[in-house]
N, C-alpha and C positions, 0 to 999 in steps of 0.2 A: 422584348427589347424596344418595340415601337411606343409601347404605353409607356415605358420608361422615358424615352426621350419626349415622347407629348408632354406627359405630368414635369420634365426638367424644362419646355419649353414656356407652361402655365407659368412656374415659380422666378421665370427671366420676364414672363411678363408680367408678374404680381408688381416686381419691383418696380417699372417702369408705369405701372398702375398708380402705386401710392404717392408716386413721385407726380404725374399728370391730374391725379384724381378722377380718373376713368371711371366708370361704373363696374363693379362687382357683379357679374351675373350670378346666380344659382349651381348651373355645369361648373364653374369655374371654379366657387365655393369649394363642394364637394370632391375636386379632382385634388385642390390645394391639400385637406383636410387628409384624403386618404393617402395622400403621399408622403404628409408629415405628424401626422398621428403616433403620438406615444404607445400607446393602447394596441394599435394595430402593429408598430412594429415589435410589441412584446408579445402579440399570440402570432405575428411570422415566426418568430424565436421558438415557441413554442413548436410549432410544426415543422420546424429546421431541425430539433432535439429530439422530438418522438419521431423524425424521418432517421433520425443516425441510428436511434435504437433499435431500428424495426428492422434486426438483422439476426440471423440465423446464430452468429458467434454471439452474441445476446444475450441470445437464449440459451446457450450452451450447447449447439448443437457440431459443433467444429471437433477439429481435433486441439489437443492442447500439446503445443513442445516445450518442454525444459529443459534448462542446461544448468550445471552447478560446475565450481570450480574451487576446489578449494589445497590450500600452500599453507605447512605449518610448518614452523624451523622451531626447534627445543634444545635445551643441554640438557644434559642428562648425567648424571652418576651412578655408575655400575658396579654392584659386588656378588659376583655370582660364583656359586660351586657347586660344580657338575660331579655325580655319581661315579665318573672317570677318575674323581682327583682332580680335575685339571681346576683351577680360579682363575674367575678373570675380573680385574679390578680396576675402574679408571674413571678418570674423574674428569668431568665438564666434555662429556663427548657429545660432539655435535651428533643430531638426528632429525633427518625431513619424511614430510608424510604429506603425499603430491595426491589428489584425486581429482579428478575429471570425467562428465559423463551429459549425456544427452538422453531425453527421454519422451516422446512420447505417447499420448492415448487417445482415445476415442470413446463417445457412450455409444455402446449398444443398447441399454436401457434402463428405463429412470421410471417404469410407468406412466409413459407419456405427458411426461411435466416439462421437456424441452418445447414439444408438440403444442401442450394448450399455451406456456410461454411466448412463443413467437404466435401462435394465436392473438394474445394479450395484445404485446407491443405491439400488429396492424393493425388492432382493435383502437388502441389509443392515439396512431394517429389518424384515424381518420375519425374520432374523436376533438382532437385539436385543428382538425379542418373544419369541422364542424360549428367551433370555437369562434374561429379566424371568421366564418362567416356569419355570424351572430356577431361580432363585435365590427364587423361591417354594417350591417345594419345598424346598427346601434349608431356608428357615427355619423350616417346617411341620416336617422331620424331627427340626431339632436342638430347637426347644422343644417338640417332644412327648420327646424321648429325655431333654431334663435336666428336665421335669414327672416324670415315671414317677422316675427316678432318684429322686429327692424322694421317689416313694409306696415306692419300695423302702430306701430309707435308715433311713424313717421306719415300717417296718414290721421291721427293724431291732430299732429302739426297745420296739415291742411284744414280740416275743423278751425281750430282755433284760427288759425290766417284768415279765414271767410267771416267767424263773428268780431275780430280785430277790425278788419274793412270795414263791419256796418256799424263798428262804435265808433271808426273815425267820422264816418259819413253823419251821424249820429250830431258829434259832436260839432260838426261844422256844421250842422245847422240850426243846434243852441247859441254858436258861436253867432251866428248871421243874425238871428232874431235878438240878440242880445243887444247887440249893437243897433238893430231897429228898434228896442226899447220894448220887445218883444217877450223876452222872457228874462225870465232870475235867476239869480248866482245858484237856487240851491237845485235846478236843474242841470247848469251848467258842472258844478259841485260833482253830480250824481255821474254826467255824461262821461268826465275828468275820469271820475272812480273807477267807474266799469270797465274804460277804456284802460286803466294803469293793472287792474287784474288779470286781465285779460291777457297785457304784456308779459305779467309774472308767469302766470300760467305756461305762456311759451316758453319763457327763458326756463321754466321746472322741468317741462318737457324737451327741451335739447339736452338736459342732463339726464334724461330717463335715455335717449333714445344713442346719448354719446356711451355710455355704459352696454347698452346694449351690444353696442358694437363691439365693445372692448369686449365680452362674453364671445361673441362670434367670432372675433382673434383668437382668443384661448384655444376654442375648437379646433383652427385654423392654424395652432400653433405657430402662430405668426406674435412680432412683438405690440404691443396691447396699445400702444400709442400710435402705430401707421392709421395711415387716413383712408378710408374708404368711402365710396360713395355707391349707395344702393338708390335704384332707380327698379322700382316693380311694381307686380300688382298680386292679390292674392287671388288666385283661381279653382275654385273648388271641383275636384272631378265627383259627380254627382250620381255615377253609375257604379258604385260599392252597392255590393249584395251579403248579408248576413249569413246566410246558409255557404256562400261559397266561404266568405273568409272562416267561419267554422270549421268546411272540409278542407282549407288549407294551412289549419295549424298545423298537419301532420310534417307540415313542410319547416315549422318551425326550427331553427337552428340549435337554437337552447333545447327545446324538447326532442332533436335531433341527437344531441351529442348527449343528453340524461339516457336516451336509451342505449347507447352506446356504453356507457357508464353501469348499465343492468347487463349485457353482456362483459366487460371484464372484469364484474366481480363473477361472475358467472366460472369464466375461465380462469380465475384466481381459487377458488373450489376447485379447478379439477388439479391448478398445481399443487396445493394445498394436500390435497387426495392421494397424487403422486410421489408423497415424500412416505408415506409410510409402505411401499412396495419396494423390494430389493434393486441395486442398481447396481449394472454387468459395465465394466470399461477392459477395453484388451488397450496392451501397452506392450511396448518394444523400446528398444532403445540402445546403446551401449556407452563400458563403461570402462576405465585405466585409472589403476592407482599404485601407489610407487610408494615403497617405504624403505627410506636408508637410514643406518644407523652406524656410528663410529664403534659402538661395544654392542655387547653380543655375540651369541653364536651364530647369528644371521645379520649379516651387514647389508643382504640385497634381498626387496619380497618386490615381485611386481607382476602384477595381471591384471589381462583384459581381454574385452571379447562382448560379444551382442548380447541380448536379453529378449523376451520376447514371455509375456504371461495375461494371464486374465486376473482381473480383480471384482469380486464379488461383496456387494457392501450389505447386509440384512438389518433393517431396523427389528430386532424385538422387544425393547422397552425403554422409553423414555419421560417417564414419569405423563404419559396420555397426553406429552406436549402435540403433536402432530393430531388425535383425537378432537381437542379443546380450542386447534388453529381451524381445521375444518366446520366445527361448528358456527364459530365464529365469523368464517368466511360466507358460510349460508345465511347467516342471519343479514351478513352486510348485503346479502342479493337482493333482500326482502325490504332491507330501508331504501338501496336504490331503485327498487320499483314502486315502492312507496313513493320516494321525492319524482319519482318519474310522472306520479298520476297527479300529486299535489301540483309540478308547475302545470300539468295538461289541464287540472283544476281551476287554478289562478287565471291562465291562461285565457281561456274559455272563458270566464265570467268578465277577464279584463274585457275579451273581444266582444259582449253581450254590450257592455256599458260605454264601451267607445262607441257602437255602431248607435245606440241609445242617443247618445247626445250628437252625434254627426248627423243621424238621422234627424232627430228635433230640429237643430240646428239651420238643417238646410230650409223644412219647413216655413221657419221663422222668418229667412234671405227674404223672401218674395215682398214681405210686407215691411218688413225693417225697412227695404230699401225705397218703396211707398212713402213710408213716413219720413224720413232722409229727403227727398224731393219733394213732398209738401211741405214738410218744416224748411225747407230752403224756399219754398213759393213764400211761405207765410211770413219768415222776415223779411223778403223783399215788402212782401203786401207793407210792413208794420211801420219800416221805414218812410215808404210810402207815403201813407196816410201821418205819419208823424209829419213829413212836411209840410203837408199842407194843415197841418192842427186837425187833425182827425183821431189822434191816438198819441197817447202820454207816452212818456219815456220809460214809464214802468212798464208797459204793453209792449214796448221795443224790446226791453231787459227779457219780459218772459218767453216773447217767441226767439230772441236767440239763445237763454237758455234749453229750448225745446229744439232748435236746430244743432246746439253741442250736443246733448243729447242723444237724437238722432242718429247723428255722426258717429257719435262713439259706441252706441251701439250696434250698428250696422257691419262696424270696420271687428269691433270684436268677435262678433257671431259668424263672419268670415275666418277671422284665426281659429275662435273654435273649431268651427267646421274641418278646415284646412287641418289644424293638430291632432283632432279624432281621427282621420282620411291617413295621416301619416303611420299614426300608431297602431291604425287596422293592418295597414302594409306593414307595416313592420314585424306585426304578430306572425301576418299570412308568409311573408318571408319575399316578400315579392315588393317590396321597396327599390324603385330605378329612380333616377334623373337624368 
């Protein structure tokens, strides 16, 4: 109840967010997302239906009562002649036929096909709990990977802002020297150019990074046009281990609920198994039925009174249908453990090749962001020396190409890192914010 009014307290202040243009954290994201998730309120559903089923009357193990009630009115026409001599003849005589009755039974045995039954059905929801939590994850990965995406898009932006600066600086001092008679139009020309790309660039990039957001709505099922404002950084937790996230696939949800999925075909074979053994129900009941009639030698029949019997049902031949269900029921155990070992497979090799490049990845930080800080020394230096006529404008061009560069690699091999880091936890089942 408390989580419920937190997550209804986030979504009063979402609105009050898009309305101020507040910053969007992270916690906030993922609280908005799990509360209004499609996806997630379809496997609730799911474990709300296999919670109703997971019942003993289900499975058939209850008693069952019946009741019938049945009122016939008829005319009738009568020509009868009794061995006395006597005839009796008449025409359109009313006649009813009243029944009513209650009944009823109980299994005493089915060959334990109620038994592995309700088996099944707790089998299947804790299955679809299993579900619920694998598609939690699942929502936790993908709006942490398009929030980051966001912090990377939009750091991006910062790049480009920093070589924008040094082509304006750039340019005002072709401008300055221009005017001292100093330099030429086709420097100037050049300076103009660099600088008017460089503008495009940005304006491409607020489309890259407005889009993006609109994807982080979608998650967010939120409407695609509200305004958000993301203010982050991307932080790489750099203490994952390979061997551990290995020994906590076991933990895995998906490969949790597939074995799950190897035991109720499992116990679909023993119900399978249980239809061709005899099945014992004792039944009780009572019952009144009433029959009058205008003609005839009996105008009044009526009885009633209790019942009380056993019913014995024997399968002995049905064309090897129960035979040819059973087999086919094993063979289905054999593909579900099959698909069991294939995701544990996939699995496995995903978690090989995430740790692969999160590992590389981090390697790479140390230096990427060396080169990031030289290449931002080295456009200063270029700038620099440009003003005082030490270095051409095409030597300005290259160290800030080497400084976007830089940037953008640096800021990428961070979201690598960070999206590997996500999908390792996601495998391992141990994805928090």
């Amino acid at each position: 109840m408390k989580r419920i009014f937190f997550l209804s307290l986030l979504l009063v202040g979402f609105a009050h967010l898009v309305q101020a243009q507040e910053t969007l954290r992270l916690p906030d994201a993922v609280n908005i997302a799990l509360q209004n998730s499609l996806d997630l309120k379809i496997a609730k559903n799911r474990v709300l239906a296999d919670s109703i089923n997971d019942h003993i009357g289900v499975a058939g193990g209850l008693p069952l009562v019946t009741s019938t009630i049945a009122d016939n009115e008829q005319v009738t026409s009568v020509n009868q002649k009794l061995n006395t001599g006597t005839e009796i003849k008449k025409s359109n005589a009313a006649a009813n036929n009243f029944n009513a009755g209650i009944t009823g039974s109980i299994l005493l045995y089915n060959g334990g096909r109620v038994v592995a039954t309700k088996k099944r059905l707790g089998e299947q929801k804790l299955q679809s709990d299993q579900l619920l939590n694998a598609q939690v994850q699942n929502v936790l990965a993908d709006v942490m990977t398009a929030y980051y995406d966001i912090v990377r898009q939009q750091n991006y932006i910062k790049t480009i802002d920093t070589s924008i600066a040094a082509s304006k600086k750039q340019l005002d001092i072709v401008q300055i020297r221009q005017q001292a008679g100093l330099a030429n139009n086709a420097d100037l020309f050049q300076a103009q150019i660099d600088l008017n790309v460089l503008q495009q660039s940005r304006l491409a990039q607020e489309l890259v990074i407005g889009q993006a957001k609109t994807e982080l709505l979608r998650l967010l099922t939120l409407p695609g046009d509200s305004s958000i404002s993301i203010v982050d950084s991307i932080v790489v937790d750099p203490s994952l281990n390979l061997s551990a996230v290995l020994s906590s696939l076991n933990k895995n949800a998906d490969l949790q609920a597939a074995d799950k999925q190897v035991r109720i075909n499992e116990l679909i074979v023993k119900e399978t198994s249980a239809q061709r053994y005899p099945s014992i129900r004792a039944t009780t009941g009572y019952n009144f039925s009433r029959n009058q009639a205008a003609a005839g030698n009996i105008l009044l029949n009526q009885n009633y009174g209790p019942t009380v019997g056993v019913s014995i049902g024997i399968p002995i031949y049905n064309g090897s249908i129960f035979k040819r269900q059973q087999r086919v029921a094993g063979i289905n155990v054999q593909n579900a453990q099959l698909q069991k070992d294939i995701l544990y497979r996939d699995y496995s090799s995903q978690a090989i090749k995430q740790f692969q490049s999160y590992s590389n990845t981090i390697q790479q930080l140390d230096t990427a962001l060396q080169n990031y800080n030289l290449s931002q020394k080295l456009l200063n230096l270029a700038l620099l020396r440009f003003q005082y006529k030490q270095a051409t404008i095409l030597e300005v061009k290259s160290a800030q190409q080497s400084f976007e560069e830089s940037g953008f690699r640096l800021v990428n091999l961070r979201f690598a890192a960070k999206s590997a880091e996500i999908e390792l936890k996601r495998l391992s089942n141990t994805l928090t914010w």
